[in-house]
C-alpha positions as CSV (number, residue, x, y, z in Angstrom):
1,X,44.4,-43.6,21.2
2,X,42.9,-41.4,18.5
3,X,40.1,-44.2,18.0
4,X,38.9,-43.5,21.5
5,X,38.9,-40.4,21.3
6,X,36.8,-40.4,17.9
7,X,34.2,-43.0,19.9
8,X,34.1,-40.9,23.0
9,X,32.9,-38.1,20.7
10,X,31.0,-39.8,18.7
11,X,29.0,-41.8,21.6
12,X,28.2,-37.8,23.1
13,X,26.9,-37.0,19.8
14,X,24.2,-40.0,19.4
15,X,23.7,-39.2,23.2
16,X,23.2,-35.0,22.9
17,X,22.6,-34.6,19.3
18,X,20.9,-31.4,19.8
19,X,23.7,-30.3,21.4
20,X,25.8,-31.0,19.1
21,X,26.2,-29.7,15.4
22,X,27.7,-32.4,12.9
23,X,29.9,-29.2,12.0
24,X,31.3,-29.1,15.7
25,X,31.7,-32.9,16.2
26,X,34.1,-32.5,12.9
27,X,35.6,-29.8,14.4
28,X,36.1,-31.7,17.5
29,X,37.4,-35.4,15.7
30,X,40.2,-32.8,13.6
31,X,41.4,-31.5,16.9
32,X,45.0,-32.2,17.9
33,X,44.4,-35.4,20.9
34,X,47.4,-34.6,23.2
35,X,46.7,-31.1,23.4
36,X,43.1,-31.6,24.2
37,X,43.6,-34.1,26.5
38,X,46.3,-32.2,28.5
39,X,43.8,-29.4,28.9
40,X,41.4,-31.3,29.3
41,X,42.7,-32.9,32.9
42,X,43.9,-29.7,33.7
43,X,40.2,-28.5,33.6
44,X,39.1,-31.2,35.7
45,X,41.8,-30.7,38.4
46,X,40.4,-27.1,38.4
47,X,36.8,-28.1,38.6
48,X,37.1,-30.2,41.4
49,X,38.9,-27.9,43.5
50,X,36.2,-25.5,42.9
51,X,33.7,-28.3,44.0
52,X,35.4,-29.5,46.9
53,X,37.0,-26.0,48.0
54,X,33.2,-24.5,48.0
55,X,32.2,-23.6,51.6
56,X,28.2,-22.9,51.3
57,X,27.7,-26.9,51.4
58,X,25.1,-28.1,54.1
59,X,26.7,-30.5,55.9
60,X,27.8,-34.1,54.1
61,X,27.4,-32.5,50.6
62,X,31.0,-32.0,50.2
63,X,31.6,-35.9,51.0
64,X,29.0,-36.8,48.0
65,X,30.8,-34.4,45.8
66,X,34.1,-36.1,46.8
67,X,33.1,-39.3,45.8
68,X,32.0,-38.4,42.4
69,X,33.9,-38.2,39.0
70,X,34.1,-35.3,37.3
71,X,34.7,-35.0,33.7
72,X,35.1,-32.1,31.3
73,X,34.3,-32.5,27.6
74,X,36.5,-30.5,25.4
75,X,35.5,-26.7,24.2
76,X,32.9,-25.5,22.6
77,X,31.1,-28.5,23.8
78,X,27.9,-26.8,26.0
79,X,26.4,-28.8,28.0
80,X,26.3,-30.6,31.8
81,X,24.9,-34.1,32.1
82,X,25.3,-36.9,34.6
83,X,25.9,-40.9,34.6
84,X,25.4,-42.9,37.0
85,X,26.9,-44.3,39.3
86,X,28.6,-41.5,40.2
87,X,29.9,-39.7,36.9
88,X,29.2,-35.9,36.4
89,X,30.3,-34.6,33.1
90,X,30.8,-30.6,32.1
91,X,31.5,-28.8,28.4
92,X,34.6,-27.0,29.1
93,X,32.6,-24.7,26.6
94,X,29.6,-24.1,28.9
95,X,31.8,-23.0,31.5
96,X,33.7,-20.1,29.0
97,X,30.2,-19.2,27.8
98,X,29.6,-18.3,31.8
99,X,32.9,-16.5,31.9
100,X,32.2,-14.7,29.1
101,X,28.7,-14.0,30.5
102,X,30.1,-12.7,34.1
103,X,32.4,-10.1,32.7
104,X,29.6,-8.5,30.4
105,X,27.3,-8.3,33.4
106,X,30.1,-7.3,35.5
107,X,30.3,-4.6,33.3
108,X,27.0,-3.3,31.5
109,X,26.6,-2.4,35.2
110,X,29.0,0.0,35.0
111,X,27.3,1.6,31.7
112,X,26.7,5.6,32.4
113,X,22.5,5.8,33.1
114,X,22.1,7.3,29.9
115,X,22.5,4.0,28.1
116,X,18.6,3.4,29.7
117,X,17.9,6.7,28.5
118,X,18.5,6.3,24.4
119,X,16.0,4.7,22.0
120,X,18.1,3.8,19.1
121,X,16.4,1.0,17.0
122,X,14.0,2.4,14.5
123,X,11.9,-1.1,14.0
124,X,12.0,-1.5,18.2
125,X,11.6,2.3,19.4
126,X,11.1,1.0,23.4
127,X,14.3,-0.7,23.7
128,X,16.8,1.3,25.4
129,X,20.5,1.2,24.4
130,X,21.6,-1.0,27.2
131,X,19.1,-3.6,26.2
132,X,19.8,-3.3,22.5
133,X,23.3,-3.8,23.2
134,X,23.2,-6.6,25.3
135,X,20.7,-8.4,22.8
136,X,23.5,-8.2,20.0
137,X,26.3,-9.6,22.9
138,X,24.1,-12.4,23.6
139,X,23.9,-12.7,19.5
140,X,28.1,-13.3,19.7
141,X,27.7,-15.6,22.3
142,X,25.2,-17.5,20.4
143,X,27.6,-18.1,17.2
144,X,29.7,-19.5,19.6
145,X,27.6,-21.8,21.1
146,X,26.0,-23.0,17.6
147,X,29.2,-22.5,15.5
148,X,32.4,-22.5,17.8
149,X,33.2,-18.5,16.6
150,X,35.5,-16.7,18.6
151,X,34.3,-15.7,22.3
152,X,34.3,-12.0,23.0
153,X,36.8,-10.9,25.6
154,X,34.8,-8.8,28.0
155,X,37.8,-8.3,30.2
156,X,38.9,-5.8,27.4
157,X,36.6,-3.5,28.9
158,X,37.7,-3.2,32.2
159,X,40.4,-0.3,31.7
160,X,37.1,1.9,30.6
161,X,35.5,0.8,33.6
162,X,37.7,0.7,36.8
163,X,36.9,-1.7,39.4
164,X,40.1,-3.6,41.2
165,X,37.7,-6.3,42.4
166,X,36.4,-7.3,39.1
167,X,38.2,-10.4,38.5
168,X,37.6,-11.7,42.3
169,X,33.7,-10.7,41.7
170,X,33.5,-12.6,38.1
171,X,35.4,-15.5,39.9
172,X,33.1,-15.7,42.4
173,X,30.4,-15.5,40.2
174,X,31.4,-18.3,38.3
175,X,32.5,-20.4,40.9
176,X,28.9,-19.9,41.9
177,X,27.4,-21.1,38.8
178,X,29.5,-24.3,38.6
179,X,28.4,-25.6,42.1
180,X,25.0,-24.9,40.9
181,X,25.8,-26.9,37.8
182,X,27.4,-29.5,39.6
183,X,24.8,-30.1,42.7
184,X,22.2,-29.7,40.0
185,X,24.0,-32.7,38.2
186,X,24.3,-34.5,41.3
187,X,20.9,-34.3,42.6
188,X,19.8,-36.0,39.1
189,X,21.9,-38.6,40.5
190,X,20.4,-38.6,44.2
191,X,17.1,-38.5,42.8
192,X,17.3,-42.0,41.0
193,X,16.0,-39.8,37.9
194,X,17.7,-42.2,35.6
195,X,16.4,-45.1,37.1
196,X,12.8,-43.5,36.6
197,X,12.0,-42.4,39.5
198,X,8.4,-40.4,40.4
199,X,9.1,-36.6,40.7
200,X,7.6,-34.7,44.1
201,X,7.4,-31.0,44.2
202,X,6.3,-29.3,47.3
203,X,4.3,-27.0,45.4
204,X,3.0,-25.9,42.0
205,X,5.7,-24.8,40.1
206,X,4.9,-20.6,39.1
207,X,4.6,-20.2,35.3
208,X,5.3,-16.1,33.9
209,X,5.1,-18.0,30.8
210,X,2.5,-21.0,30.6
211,X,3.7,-24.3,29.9
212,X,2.4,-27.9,30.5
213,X,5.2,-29.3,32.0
214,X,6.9,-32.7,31.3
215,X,7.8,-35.5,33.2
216,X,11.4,-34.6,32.0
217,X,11.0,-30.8,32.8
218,X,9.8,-32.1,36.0
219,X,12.7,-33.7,37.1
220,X,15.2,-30.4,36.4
221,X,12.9,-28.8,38.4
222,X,13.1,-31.0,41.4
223,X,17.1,-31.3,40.6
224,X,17.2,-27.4,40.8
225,X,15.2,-27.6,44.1
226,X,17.9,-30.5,45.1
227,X,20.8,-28.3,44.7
228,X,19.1,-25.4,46.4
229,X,18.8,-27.9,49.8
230,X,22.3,-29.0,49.1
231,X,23.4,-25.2,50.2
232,X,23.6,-24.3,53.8
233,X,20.1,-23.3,55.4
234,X,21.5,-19.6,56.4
235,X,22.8,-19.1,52.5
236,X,20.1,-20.6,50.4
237,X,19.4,-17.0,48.9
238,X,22.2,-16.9,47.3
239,X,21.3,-19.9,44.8
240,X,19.2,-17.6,42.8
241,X,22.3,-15.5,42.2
242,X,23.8,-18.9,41.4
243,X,20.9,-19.8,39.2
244,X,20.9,-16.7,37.6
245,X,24.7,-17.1,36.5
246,X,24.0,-20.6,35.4
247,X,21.2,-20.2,33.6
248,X,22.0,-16.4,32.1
249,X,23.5,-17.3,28.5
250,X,20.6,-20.3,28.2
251,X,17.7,-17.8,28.7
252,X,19.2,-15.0,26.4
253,X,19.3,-17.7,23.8
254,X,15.8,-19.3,24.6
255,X,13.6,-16.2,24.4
256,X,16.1,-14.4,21.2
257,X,14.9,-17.7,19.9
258,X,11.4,-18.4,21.5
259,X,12.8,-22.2,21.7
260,X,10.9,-24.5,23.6
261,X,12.5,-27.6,25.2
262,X,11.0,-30.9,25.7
263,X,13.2,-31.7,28.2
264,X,14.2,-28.2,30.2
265,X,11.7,-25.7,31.3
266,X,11.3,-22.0,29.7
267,X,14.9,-20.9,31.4
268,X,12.4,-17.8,33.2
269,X,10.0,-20.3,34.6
270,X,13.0,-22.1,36.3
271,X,14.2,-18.6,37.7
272,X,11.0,-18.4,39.0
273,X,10.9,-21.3,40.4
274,X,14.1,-21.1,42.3
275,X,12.6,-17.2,43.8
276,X,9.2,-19.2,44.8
277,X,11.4,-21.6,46.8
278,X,13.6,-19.4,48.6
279,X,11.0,-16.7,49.1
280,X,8.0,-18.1,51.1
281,X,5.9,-14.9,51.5
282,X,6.4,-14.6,47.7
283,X,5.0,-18.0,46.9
284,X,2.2,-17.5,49.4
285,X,1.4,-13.9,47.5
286,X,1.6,-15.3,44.0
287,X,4.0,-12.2,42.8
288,X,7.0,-12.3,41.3
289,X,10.3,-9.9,41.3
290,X,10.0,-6.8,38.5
291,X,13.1,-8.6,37.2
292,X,11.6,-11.4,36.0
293,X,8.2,-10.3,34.9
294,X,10.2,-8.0,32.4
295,X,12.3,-10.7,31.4
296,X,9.1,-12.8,30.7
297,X,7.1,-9.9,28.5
298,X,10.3,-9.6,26.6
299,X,10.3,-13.4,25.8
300,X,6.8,-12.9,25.2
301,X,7.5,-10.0,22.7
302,X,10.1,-11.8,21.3
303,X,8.3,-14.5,20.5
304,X,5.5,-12.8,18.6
305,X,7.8,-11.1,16.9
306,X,9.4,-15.0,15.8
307,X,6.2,-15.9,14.8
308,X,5.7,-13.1,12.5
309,X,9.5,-13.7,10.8
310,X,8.4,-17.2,10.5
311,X,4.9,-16.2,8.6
312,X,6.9,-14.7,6.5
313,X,9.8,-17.4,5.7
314,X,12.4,-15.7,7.8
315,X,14.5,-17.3,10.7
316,X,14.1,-16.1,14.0
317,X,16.2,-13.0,14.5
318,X,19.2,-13.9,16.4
319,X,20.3,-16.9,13.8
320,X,19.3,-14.7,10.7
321,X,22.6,-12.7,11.6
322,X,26.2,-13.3,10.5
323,X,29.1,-12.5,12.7
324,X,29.9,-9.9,10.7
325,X,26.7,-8.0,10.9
326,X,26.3,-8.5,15.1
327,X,29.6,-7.1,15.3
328,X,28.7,-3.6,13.1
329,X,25.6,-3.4,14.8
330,X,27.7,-3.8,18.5
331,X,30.4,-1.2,17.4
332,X,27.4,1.4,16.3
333,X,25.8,0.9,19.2
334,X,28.9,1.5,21.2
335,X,29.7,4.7,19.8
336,X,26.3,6.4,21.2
337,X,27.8,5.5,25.2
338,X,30.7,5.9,23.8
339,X,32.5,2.7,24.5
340,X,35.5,1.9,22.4
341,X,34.0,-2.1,22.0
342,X,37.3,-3.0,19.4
343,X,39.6,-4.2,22.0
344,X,36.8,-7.1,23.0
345,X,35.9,-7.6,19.1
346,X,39.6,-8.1,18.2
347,X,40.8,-10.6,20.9
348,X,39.4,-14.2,22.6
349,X,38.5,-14.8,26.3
350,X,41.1,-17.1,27.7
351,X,39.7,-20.1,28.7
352,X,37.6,-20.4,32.2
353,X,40.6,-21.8,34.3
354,X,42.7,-19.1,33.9
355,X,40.5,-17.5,36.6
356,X,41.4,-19.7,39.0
357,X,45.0,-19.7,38.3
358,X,46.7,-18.6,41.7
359,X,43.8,-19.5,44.4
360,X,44.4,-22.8,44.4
């Protein structure tokens, strides 16, 4: 049994090797095999009734789902791919990153207005507190995507910050971006992209950031469009929200990093593209939402600011830091809101299912 579970792994590895560290897949082949393989179908009993249970479906979607097998790779593992015939497969770690995600943004909102109102890093004197913090969040989530470190527990925070519907908002929220994921998946699967199909886009994708786009990148575009049809006419608004969920961790990292991606495009192009789609008068104008033209000059600054670190030998400033050094910076930062941050710093988020415990 243990053998298959050692090929299972190591077959994802020579599939997703970017996605992959050799440090994690060690990680992964040492892991106790009952244990992960009882959570593991518990995670997938969870995820489908999240699939099927969804009610913002256009008609016959909920059938296709049906008929598809839904996997979940064990934690940290993040990523979403799909085989055909009919196999969609999830990283049970992808899913906790967008928990973790959904309670921060649950509640930075709640942050008193002067946390837009300080300036508090000498070498970037135009960030505002709220910003700074949330770039050094983003940080922690990023040693746990690259390394498997300890996810912050956000939830922590939610005595500082009353709100009785936070949990039923996150849950939402994340329900949200795991149809997205999942119809995303599937309409790679629709759209014969792994049998090479051509790629058809009703209109020029909008670029904040310019790129020359890839057959590849392409295809997650039209896959995004895919899913965004896959929603009920009346409610296809709300897949930006979904999008925004989905993709929220992934753009943090991409411009902290200035990555580019042979096979996904920039993560703010792809929000874009999912406005321009839903928002005809906007496509027709050429403008874009404040939101994301600030997100775009701050990839932009970001990147220059890479390029100069890299001139000069250094890694980009996100991976230059330890754990140790994020969290000092996160707890100083706190104490200018003030925000006692220790609770979050000294416990892990349950895992993702726990939020659905109960509403089944």
């Amino acid at each position: 049994m243990k053998d298959v579970w050692t090929q299972a792994l190591q077959n994802y590895y020579e599939l997703a090797p970017s996605k992959l560290s050799p440090a994690m897949l060690q990680r992964l082949l040492d892991a106790d095999l009952a244990d992960e393989t009882r959570g593991q179908k518990r995670q997938e009993h969870v995820l489908g009734l999240v699939a099927r249970n969804h009610t913002l479906t256009a008609p016959g979607i909920s059938d296709l789902i049906d008929r598809q097998t839904i996997r979940v790779l064990p934690s940290p593992i993040c990523a979403a791919f799909s085989k055909p015939p009919n196999t969609i497969v999830v990283g049970d770690g992808l899913i906790d990153l967008l928990t973790a995600c959904g309670y921060w943004s649950a509640l930075v909102g709640a942050l008193p207005k002067s946390a837009d109102e300080v300036y508090p890093l000498e070498k970037h004197p135009k960030i505002p507190l709220s910003d700074a913090l949330a770039v050094y969040t983003y940080a922690l989530l990023y040693r746990y995507h690259e390394h498997g470190e300890p996810l912050p527990d956000f939830r922590a925070l939610a005595h500082q910050f009353p709100n009785p519907n936070l949990d039923t908002q996150v849950r939402d929220a994340i329900a949200g971006a795991v149809m997205y994921i999942l119809l995303h998946e599937l309409g790679h699967l629709a759209l014969g992209h792994h049998e090479g199909n051509d790629v058809s886009l009703p209109f020029d994708p909008p670029a904040l950031i310019g790129e020359a786009l890839t057959l590849y990148q392409q295809r997650e575009l039209e896959a995004d469009l895919w899913a965004m049809e896959a929603i009920r006419p009346d409610l296809r608004k709300i897949h930006t929200a979904w999008i925004n969920m989905g993709l929220s961790f992934h753009f943090q990292r991409g411009a902290l990093l200035s990555e580019a991606s042979e096979s996904h495009p920039l993560y703010v192009n792809r929000l874009a593209f999912a406005h321009a789609c839903t928002d005809e008068q906007l496509r027709a104008a050429g403008d874009m939402d404040a939101h994301l033209i600030r997100m775009a000059s701050a990839h932009e600054n970001i990147e220059r600011n890479n390029e100069k670190r890299a001139a000069q030998g250094s890694l980009p400033f996100l991976s230059s830091l330890t754990r140790e050094e994020i969290l000092d910076q996160i707890e100083s930062l706190a104490t200018l809101i003030p925000l006692d941050v220790s609770p979050v710093l000294a416990s892990e988020i349950p895992t993702w299912h726990t939020c659905f415990e109960g509403s089944e």
